[in-house]
Each structure stands twice: as C-alpha cells, then as structure tokens.
MITORDREN-839538 format. One line per 3 residues: number of its first residue (from 1); their letters; for each residue x, y, z of N, C-alpha, C, O. Coordinates in steps of 0.2 Angstrom, whole numbers. Atoms other than C-alpha are relative to their C-alpha. Layout:
BEGIN
NUM> a> X Y Z X Y Z X Y Z X Y Z | ...
//
This chain:
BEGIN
1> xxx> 2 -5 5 633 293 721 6 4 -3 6 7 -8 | -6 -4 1 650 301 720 4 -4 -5 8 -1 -8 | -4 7 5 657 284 710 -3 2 -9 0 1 -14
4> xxx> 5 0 5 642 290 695 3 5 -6 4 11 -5 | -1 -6 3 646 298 679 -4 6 0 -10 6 1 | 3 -8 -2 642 318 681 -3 1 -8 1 0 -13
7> xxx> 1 -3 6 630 325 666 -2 6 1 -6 6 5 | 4 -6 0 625 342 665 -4 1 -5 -2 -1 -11 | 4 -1 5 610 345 655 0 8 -2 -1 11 3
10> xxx> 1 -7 3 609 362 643 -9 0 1 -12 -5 2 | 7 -1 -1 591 369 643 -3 -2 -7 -9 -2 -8 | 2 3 6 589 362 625 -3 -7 1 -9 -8 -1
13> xxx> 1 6 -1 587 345 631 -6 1 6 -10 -4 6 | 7 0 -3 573 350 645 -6 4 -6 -12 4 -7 | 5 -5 7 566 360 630 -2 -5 -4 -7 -4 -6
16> xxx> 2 7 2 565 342 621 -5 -4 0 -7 -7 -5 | 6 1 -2 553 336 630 -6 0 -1 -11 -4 1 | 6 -1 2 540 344 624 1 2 -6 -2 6 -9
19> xxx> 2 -1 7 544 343 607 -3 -2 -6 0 -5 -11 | 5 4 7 529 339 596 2 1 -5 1 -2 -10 | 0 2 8 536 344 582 8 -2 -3 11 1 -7
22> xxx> -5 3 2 550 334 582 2 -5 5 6 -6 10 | 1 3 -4 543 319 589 7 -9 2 7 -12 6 | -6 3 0 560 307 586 3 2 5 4 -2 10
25> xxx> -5 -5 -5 570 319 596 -3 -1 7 0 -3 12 | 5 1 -8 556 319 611 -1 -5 1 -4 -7 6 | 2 8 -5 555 302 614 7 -4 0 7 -10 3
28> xxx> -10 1 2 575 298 612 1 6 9 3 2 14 | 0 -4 -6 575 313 628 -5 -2 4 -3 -1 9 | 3 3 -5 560 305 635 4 -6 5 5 -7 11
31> xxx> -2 7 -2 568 289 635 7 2 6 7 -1 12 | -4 -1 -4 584 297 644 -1 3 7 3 1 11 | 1 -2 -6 576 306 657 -6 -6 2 -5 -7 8
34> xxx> 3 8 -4 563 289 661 5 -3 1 6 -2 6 | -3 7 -2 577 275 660 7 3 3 10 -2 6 | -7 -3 -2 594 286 665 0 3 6 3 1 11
37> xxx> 0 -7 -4 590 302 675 -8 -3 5 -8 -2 11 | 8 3 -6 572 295 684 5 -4 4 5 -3 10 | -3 7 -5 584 279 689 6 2 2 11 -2 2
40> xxx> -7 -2 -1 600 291 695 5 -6 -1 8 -9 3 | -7 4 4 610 280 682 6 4 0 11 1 2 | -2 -2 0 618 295 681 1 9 5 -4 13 3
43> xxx> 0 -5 -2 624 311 693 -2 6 -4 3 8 -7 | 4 -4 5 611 325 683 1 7 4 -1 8 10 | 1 -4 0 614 342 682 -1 9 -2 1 10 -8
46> xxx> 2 -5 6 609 361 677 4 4 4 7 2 9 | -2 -8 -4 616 379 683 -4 4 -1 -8 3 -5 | 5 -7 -1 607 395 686 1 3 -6 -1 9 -6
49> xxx> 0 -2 8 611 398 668 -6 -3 -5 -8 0 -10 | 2 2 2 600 386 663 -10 2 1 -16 2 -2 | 9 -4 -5 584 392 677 2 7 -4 -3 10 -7
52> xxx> 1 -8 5 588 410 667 -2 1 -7 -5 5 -10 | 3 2 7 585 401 650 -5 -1 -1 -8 2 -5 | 6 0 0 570 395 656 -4 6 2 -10 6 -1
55> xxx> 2 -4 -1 565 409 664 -2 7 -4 -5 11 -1 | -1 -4 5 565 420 649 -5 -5 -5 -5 -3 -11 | 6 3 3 551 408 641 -5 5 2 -6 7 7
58> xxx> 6 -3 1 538 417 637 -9 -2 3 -13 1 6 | 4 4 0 525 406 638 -1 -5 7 0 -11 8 | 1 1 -7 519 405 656 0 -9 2 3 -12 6
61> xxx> 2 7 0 514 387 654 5 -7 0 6 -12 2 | -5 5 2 529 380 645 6 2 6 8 -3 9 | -3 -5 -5 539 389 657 1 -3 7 6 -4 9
64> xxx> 1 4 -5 532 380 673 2 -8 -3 6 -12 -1 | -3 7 3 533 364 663 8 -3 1 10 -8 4 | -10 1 0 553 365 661 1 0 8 5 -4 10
67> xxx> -4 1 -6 555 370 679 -4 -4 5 -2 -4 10 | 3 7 -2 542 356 685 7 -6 -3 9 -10 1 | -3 7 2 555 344 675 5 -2 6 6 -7 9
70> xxx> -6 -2 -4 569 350 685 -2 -6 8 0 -11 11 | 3 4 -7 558 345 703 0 -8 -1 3 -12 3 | 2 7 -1 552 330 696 5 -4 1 4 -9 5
73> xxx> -3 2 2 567 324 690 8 0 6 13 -3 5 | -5 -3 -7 577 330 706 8 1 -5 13 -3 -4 | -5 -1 3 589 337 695 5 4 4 3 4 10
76> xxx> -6 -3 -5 605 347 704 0 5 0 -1 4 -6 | -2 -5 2 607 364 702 7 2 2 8 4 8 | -8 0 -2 626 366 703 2 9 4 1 15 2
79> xxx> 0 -9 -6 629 383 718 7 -1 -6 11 -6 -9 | -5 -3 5 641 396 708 4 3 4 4 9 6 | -5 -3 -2 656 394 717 7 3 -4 13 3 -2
82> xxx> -5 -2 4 666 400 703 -2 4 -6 0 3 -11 | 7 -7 3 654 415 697 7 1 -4 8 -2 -9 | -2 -3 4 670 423 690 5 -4 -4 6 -2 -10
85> xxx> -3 3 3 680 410 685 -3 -4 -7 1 -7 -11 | 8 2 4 663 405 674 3 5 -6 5 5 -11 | -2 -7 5 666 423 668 5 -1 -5 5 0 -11
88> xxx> -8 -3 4 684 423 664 -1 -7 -7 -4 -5 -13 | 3 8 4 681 404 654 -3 2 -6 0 4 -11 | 3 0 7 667 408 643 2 6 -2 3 6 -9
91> xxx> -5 -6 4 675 425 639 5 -1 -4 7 3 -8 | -6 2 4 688 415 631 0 -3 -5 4 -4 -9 | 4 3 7 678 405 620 -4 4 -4 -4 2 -9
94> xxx> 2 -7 1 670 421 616 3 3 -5 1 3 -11 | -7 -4 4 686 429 612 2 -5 -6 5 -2 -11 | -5 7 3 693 414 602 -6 0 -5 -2 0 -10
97> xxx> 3 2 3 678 412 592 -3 -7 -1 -4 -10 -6 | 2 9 2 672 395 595 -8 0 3 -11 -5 4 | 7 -1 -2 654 402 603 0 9 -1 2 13 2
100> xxx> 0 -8 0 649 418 597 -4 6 5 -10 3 6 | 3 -4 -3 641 433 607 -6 -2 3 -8 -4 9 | 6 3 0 627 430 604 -4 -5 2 -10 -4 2
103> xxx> 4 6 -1 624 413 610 5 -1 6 7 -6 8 | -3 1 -7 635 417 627 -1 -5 5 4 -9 7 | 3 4 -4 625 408 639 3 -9 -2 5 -13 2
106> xxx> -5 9 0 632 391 629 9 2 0 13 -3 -1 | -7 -1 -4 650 398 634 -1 -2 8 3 -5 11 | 0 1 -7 643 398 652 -1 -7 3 0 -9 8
109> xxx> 1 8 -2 637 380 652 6 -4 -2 7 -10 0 | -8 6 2 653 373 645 5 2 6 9 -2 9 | -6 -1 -5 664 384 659 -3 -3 7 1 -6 10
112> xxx> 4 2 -3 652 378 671 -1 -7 1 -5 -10 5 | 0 6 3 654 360 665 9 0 2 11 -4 6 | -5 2 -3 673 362 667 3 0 6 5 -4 9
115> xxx> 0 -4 -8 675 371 683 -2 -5 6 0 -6 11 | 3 2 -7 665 359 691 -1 -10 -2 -5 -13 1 | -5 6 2 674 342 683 -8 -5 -1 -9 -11 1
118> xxx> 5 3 3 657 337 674 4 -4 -6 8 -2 -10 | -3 3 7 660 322 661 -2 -1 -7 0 -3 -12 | 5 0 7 645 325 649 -2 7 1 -4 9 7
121> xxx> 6 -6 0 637 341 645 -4 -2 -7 -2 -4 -13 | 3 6 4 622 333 635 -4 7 -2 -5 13 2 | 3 -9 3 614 347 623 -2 -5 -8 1 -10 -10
124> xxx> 5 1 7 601 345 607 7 6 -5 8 5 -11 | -3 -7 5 613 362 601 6 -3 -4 12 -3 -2 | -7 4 7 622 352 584 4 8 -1 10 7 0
127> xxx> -2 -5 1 627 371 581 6 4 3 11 5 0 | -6 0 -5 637 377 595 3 -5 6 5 -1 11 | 0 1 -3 639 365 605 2 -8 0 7 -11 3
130> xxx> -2 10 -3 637 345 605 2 -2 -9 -1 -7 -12 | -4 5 5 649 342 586 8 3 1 10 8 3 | -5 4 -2 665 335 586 7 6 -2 13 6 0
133> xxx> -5 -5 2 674 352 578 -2 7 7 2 12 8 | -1 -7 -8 669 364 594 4 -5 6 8 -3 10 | -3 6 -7 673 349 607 7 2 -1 9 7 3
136> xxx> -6 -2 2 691 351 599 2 7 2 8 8 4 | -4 -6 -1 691 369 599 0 1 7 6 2 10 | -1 2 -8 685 368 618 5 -2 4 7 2 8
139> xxx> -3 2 -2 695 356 621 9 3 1 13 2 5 | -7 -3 0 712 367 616 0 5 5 4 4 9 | -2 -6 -3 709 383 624 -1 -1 8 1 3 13
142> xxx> 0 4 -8 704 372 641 9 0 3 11 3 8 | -4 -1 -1 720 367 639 5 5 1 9 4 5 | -2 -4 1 727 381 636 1 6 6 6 9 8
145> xxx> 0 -1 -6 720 387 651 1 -2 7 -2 0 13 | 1 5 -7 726 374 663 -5 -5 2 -4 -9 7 | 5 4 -1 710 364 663 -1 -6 -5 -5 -7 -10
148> xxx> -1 6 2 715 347 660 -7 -7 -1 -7 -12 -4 | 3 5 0 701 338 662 -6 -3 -4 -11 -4 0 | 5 3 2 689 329 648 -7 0 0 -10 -5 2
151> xxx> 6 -2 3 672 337 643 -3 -2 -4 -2 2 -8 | 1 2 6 665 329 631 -7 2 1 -10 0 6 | 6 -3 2 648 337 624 -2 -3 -7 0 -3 -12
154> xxx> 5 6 4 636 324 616 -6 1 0 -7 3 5 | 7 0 3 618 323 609 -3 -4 10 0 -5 15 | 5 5 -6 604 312 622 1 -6 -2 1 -11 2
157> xxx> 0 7 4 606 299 609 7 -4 1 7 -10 2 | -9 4 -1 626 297 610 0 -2 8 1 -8 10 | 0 2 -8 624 296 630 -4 -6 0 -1 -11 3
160> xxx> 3 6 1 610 283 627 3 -5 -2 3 -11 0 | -5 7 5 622 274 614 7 -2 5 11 -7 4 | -9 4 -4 637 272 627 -2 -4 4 2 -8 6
163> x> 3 7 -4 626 261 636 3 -8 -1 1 -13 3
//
C-alpha cells in the first residue's frame, strides 16, 4: 500500500456524487470512486478540513450521505500532525494571493496535501484550485518555502485519463 500513488480528495469531489444537476460530472466521479477508490488503485485521502466542509452542510440528509461515502469508501482521514505547519502554509498562499480569504479552507487542503507528500489532490474547484495557473503559483511559494515536493492538483477526469 505504501508503493500506491497518494490522492487527497477536496470535499468538491464527494459533493459530485450527488450531482444531478451536472449529470457528466457525476458519473466521471462515480466512475473514480467505483473503479479507483472502491479497488484501492489508489492511497485515498481527506483531512478534518474536509469533515468540517461537510459538516457545515445544511441539509441533514445530504450531509450523512457525504460522510457515509467517506465509510464506504474507507477513505483515510489524514491525523493533524502538522496543525501549525497547515497554519503557517495556507497563510502564505493567503498572503501571496493565489487563494483568497475567503475560500481559506482550499489553502488548507493544499498545505495538508504538501506536509504530508500527497501526489494528487483531486478537486472539481476549476477556480481556485485544479487549473494549471494556481498549480504554478503553488508550486513557487512551496518552493519558496522549502517544500520540494510535486503536487499536482487535477480534475477526477485527468486522474482517470493517466490511466
């Protein structure tokens, strides 16, 4: 299992799942989680950033759903042995402008993705996150910070297409 590419999944992509109204998109994330994530093709994981995304669903129903997928799916929840290190990280992409305030949480899942030498963090969020002008900016201030290591933040579809 330790030989396996690492993916972290953003809470966009268990949010996909149920997306009837963007029935392309949900069966493209079906397909990833039945023939990838079902067949631990690949090491799958979330963070306590992700259970607080979902948790803040409103909608009692959808809400259990997302954190049923997680069980079914024996998804990982990655423990936060680098609570501050998380901190210092997405604060710097914050500052830097390549995630804005407002959408902090996807700073958290990228520092949380480097910290802990993930090779995909796989996310629906075309906006801040999975296109090829933030990967870059990511990838500078990584360096920047010492964190050499190769993140790449890709759709469900590009991870299916490297097949």
């Amino acid at each position: 299992m330790d030989n396996l590419i690492k993916i972290y999944l953003d809470t966009s992509v268990i949010n996909f799942l149920f997306a009837d109204d963007a029935p392309e998109l949900k069966n493209i994330t079906i397909e990833l989680f039945d023939n990838y994530i079902q067949t631990n093709k690949y090491s799958t994981f979330i963070s306590d950033f992700v259970l607080f995304e979902i948790e803040k669903t409103n909608n009692i129903e959808k809400r259990e759903k997302l954190l049923n997928v997680i069980e079914k799916y024996r998804i990982e929840i990655i423990s936060s042995n680098y609570q501050n290190e998380i901190m210092e990280l997405a604060n710097k992409y914050i500052e830097n402008r390549v995630i804005p305030k407002k959408s902090e949480t996807d700073a958290y899942h990228i520092a949380v993705c480097v910290l802990n030498n993930i090779n995909y963090l796989v996310s629906w969020n075309y906006k801040h996150l999975a296109n090829v002008n933030k990967e870059q900016q990511i990838r500078m201030i990584n360096i920047q910070q010492k964190y050499l290591n190769e993140l790449r933040i890709i759709t469900p579809l590009e991870l299916l297409s490297y097949e």
